[in-house]
C-alpha positions in Angstrom: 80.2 95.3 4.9 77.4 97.9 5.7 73.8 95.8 5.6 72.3 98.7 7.6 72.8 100.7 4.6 70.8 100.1 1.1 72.6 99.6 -2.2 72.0 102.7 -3.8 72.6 105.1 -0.7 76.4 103.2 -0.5 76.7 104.1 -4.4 75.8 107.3 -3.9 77.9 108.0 -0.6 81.0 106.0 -3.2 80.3 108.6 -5.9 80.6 111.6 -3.2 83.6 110.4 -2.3 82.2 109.7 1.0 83.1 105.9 0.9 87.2 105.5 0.5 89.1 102.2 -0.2 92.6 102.5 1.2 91.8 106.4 1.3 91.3 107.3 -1.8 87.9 107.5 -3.7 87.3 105.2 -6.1 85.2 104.2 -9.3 82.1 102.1 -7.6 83.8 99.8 -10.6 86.2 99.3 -9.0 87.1 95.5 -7.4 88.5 94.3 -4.5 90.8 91.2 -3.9 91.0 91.3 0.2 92.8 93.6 2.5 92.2 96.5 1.4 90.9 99.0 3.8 87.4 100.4 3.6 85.9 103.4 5.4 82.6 105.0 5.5 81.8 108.4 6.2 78.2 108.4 6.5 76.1 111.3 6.7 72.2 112.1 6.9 69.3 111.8 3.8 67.1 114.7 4.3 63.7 114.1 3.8 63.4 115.6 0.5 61.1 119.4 0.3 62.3 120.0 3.6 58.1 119.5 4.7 57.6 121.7 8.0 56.7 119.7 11.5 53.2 120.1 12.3 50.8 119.5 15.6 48.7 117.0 14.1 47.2 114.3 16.6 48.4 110.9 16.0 47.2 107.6 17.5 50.4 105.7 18.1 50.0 102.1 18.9 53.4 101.3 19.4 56.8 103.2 19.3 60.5 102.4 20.4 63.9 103.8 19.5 63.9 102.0 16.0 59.8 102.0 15.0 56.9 104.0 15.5 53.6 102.2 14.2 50.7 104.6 13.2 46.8 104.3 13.4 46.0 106.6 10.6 42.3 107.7 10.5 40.6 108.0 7.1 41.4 111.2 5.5 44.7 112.1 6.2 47.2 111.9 3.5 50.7 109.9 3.8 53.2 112.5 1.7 53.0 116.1 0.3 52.1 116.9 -2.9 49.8 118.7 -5.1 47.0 119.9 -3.3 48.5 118.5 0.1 51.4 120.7 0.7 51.2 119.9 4.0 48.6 118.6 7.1 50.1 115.1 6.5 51.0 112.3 8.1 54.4 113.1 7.1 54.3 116.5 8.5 52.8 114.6 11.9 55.9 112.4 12.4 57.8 115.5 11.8 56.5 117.0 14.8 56.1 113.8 17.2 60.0 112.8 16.2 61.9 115.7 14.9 65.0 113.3 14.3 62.7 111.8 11.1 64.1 114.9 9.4 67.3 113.1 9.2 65.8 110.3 6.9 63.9 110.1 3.8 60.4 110.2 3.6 61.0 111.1 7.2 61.2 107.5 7.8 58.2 106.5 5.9 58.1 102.8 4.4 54.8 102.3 2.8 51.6 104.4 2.4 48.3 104.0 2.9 45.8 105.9 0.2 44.4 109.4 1.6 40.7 107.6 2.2 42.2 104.0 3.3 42.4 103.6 7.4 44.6 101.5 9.8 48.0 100.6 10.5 51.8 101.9 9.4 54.9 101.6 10.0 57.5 104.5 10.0 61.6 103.9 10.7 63.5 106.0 13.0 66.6 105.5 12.2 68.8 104.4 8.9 69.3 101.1 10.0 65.8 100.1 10.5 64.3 101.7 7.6 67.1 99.3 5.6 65.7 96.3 7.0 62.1 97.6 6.7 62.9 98.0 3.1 64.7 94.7 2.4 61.6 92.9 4.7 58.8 94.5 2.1 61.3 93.8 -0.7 61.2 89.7 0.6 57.6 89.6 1.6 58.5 89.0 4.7 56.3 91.8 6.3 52.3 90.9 6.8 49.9 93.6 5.9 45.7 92.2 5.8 43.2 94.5 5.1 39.2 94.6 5.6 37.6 95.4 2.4 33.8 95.4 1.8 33.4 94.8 -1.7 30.2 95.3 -4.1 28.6 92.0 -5.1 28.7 88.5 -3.7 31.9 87.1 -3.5 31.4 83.0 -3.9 34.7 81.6 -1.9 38.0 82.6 -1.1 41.0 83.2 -3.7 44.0 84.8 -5.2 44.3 87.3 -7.5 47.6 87.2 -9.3 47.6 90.2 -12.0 50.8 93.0 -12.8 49.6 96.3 -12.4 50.9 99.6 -13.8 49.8 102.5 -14.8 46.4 103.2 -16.9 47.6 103.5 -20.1 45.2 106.4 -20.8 44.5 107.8 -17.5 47.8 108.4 -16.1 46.4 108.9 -12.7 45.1 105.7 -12.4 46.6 102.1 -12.1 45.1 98.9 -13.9 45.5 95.5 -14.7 48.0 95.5 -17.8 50.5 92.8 -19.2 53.3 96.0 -19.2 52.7 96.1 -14.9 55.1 95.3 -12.5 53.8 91.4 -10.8 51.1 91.6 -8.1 49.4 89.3 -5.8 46.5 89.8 -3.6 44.9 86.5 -1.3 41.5 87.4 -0.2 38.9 85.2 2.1 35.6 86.1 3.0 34.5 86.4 6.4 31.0 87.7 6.0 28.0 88.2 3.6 25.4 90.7 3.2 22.4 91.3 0.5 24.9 93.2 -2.4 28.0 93.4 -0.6 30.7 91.0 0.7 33.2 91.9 3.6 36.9 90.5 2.8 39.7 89.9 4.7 42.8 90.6 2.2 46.4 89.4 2.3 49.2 91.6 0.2 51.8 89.4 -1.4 52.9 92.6 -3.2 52.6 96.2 -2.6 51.8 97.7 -5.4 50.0 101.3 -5.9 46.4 100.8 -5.2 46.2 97.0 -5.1 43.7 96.1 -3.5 41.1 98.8 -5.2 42.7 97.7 -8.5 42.7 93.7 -8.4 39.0 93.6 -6.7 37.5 95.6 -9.5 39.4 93.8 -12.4 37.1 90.3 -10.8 34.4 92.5 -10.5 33.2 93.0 -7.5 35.5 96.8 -6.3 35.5 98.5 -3.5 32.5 100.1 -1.9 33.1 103.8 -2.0 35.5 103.9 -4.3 35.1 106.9 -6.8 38.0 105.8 -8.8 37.6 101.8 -9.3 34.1 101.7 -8.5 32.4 101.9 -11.8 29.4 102.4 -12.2 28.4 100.8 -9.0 30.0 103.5 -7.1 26.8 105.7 -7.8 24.6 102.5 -5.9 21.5 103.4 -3.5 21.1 103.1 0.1 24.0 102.9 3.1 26.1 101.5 0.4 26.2 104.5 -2.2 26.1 106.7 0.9 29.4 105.8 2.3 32.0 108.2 0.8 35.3 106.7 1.2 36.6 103.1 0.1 36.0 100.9 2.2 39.3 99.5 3.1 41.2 99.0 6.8 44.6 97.8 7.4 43.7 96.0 10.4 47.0 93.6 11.0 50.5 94.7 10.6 53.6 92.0 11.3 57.2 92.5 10.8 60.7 91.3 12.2 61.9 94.1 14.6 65.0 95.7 12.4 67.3 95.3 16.3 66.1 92.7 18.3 64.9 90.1 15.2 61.7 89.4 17.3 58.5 89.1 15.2 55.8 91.5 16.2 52.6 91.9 15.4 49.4 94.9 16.0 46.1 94.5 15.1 43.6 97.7 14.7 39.9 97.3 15.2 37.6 98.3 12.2 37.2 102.3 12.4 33.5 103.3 13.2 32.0 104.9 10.2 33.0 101.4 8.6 31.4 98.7 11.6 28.3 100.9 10.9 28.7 100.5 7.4 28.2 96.5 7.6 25.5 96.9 10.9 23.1 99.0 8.4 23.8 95.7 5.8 23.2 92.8 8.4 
């Protein structure tokens, strides 16, 4: 009766007593045969720590009364937290769209790591962050990424491996049987003497995906201190670059009013088009 609402946010809203059948609240138990009335008083999600708006410069590609889609630079984190109680994306949006207060994760559907660049998408109001939700949820949202990867990568492919957490280094994700299903398509649009540059496809969006499923067939990300191994200490313009080296250059989603299908692209940033010039 609500689709512009998610599951849990109606149970919770039911529980409150904020969701009446025939006026009276209700076990969320409880059946209904037809004809009964139901009513709905809903009310606003907070963002949750109450994170203050900041002036932080944003590079908005495009923005309407239901989306806002972000070009974040390298960098700049997504969300609070320890050690980034605020300078974030988050507190950015805050301060471009004070209404974001009104949702969770002030509208925030999907991050991007700290050091990862390009483009996300942030929902304005309830309704769309729903749909944004249920779209990610059905894999019906398009998200490729340029990697540049250690190694030479032989031919295009799929990586289909669950991911969780490390089961020793809690702050890191892996490759285990116990992870939650993840898929990652990658084709390779260019070669250079020790590296490859990739052009990767999420079928799932799990935490660090990417970094995770390129080192696990060896060849990780350039850059990356986490997944890098030991090739993350390597010589020249390739040990020298000190982020990973991963762009979310093409976004594509359903529009949560209108039900067009749209679709941004963002260029490669500088630091990493010089990156591959010093490699050709």
């Amino acid at each position: 009766m609500f689709p512009e609402h998610s599951r849990s946010r109606l149970a919770a809203w039911l529980k409150a007593g904020r969701a009446t059948v025939d006026g009276s609240r209700v076990d969320p138990k409880r059946r209904v045969w037809g004809g009964e009335r139901v009513a709905l008083a809903a009310e606003p999600e907070p963002a949750r720590g109450a994170a203050a708006a900041q002036p932080i410069p944003l590079a908005i590609v495009y923005e309407d009364e239901d989306l806002l889609v972000i070009d974040k630079p390298a960098g700049l984190v997504v969300h609070p937290g320890s050690g980034n109680r605020d300078g974030t994306l988050l507190n950015a949006v805050l301060h471009h769209a004070p209404g974001l207060a009104a949702l969770p994760r002030a509208g925030i559907v999907h991050r991007l790591d700290k050091d990862t660049s390009g483009l996300l998408v942030v929902a304005k109001t309830p309704e769309a962050q729903t749909a944004l939700v249920r779209q990610l949820a059905a894999r019906t949202v398009t998200r490729q990424y340029l990697a540049l990867v250690h190694g030479a990568v032989a031919r295009d492919g799929r990586v289909e491996a669950p991911i969780g957490r490390h089961p020793t280094a809690r702050t890191r994700m892996a490759v285990t049987a116990r992870g939650k299903p993840a898929a990652t398509r990658y084709r390779v649009l260019a070669r250079y003497r020790d590296a490859t540059l990739l052009e990767c496809t999420l079928e799932t969006g799990r935490t660090h995906q990417i970094r995770v499923h390129l080192a696990s067939i060896g060849h990780p990300l350039v850059g990356d201190p986490v997944y890098g191994g030991r090739r993350a200490a390597a010589a020249g313009a390739l040990g020298a670059f000190r982020r990973q080296a991963l762009h979310a250059t093409r976004l594509a989603l359903v529009h949560p009013r209108t039900g067009a299908r749209l679709e941004w692209e963002s260029p490669m940033p500088a630091d990493f088009a010089a990156l591959c010039a010093a490699l050709a």
